[in-house]
TILUMLO-623426 format. One line per field, with one value per residue (C-alpha): x negated, y negated, z negated; residue in one letter; residue number from 1. Coordinates in pm, whole numbers, padded with zeros to 5 digits. Layout:
BEGIN
x = (X ...) .
y = (Y ...) .
z = (Z ...) .
residuo = (A ...) .
num = (NUM ...) .
END
This chain:
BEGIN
x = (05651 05781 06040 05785 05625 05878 05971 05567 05646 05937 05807 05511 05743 05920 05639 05531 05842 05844 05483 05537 05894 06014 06236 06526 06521 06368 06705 06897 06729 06735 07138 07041 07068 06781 06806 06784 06464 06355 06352 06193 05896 05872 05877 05556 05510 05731 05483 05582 05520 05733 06031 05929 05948 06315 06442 06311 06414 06770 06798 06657 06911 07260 07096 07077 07353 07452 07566 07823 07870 07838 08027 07717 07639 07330 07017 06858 06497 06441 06586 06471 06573 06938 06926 06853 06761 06913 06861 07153 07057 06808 06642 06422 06071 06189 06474 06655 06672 06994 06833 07123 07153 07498 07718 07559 07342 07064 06937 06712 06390 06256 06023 05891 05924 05555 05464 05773 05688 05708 06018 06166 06082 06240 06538 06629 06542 06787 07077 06988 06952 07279 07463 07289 07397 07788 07800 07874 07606 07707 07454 07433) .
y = (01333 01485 01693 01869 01932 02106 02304 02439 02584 02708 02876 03013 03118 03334 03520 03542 03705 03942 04031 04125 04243 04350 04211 04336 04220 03881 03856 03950 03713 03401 03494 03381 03547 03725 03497 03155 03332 03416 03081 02968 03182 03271 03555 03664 03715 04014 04296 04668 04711 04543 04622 05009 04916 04781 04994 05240 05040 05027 05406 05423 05195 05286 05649 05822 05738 05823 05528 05687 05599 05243 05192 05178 05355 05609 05424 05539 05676 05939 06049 06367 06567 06632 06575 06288 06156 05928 05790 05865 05922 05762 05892 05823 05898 05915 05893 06165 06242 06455 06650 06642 06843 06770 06696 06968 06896 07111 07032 06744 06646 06402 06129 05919 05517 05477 05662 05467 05329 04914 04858 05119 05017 04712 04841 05060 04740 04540 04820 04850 04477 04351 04668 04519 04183 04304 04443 04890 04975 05080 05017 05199) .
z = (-02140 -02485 -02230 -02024 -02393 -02497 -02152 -02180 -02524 -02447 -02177 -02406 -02674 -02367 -02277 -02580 -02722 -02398 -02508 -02827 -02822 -02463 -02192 -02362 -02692 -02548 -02360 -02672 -02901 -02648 -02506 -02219 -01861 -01687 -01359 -01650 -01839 -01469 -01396 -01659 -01697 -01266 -01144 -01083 -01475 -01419 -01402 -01318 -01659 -01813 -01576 -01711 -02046 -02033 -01864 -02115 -02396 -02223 -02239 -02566 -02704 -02474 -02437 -02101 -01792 -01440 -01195 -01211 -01614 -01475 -01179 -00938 -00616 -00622 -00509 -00182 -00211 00074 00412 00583 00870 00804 00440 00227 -00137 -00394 -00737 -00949 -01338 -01602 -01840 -02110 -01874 -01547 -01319 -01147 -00803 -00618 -00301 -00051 00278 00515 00198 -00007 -00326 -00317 -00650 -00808 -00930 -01142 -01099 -01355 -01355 -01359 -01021 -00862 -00566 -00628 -00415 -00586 -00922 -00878 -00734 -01025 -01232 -01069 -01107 -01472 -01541 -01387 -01529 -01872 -01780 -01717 -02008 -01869 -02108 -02494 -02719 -02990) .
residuo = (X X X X X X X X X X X X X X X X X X X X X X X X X X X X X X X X X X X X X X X X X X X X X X X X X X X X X X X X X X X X X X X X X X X X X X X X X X X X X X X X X X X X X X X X X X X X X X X X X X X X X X X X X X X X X X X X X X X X X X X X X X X X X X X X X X X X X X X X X X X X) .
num = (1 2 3 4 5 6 7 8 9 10 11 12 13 14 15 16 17 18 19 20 21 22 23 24 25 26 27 28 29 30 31 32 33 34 35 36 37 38 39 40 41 42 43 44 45 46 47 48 49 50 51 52 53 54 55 56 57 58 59 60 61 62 63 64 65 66 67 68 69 70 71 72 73 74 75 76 77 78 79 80 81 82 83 84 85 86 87 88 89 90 91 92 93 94 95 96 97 98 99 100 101 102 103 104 105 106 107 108 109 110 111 112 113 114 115 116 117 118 119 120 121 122 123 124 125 126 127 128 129 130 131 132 133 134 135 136 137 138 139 140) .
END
């Protein structure tokens, strides 16, 4: 009985320290992986807002980055006609968006985390989380 005790607070002291200090300092303070907290606290705890707000706090703290700067291919978000869309920078609002059109960038656009489709949200999550997790990011 005394074990399931202590698994309940731990669990509140979790999402407590989320709460009051983010996903990524949570992870920081605790040293333990994102798929271990996960599994600790469930998933359905993690709201859209709180993926925004570490991935924010990731860019606040390594400062803005490409896939490129971390190895990663260029998230899909868009195909049209002939042309299509991908994900391929973050910054400290919003991510950025290269237009392409046979081969040829045609510009970008941004779009900020909050109007992020859900999917899409947790797509860029996942790319910033496990490049968090391997370590590509420099914190400053």
């Amino acid at each position: 009985m005394k074990f399931i005790i202590k698994e309940s607070k731990f669990k509140e002291t979790i999402i407590n320290s989320i709460d009051n200090n983010g996903l990524l300092d949570t992870l920081r303070f605790t040293n333990i992986s994102f798929t271990k907290l996960s599994s600790i606290i469930g998933m359905d705890y993690l709201t859209n807002k709180i993926m925004i707000q570490f991935i924010k706090d990731v860019v606040d703290k390594n400062g803005t980055f490409s896939v490129h700067d971390i190895g990663e291919d260029p998230i899909y978000y868009y195909k049209f006609g002939d042309g299509y869309r991908e994900i391929s920078y973050f910054g400290r609002k919003s991510v950025s968006v290269d237009v392409y059109n046979e081969n040829n960038n045609l510009g970008n656009f941004h779009v900020m985390y909050e109007s992020l489709d859900d999917d899409k949200l947790m797509e860029v999550f996942n790319l910033v989380m496990r490049a968090y997790e391997d370590g590509k990011l420099d914190f400053k």
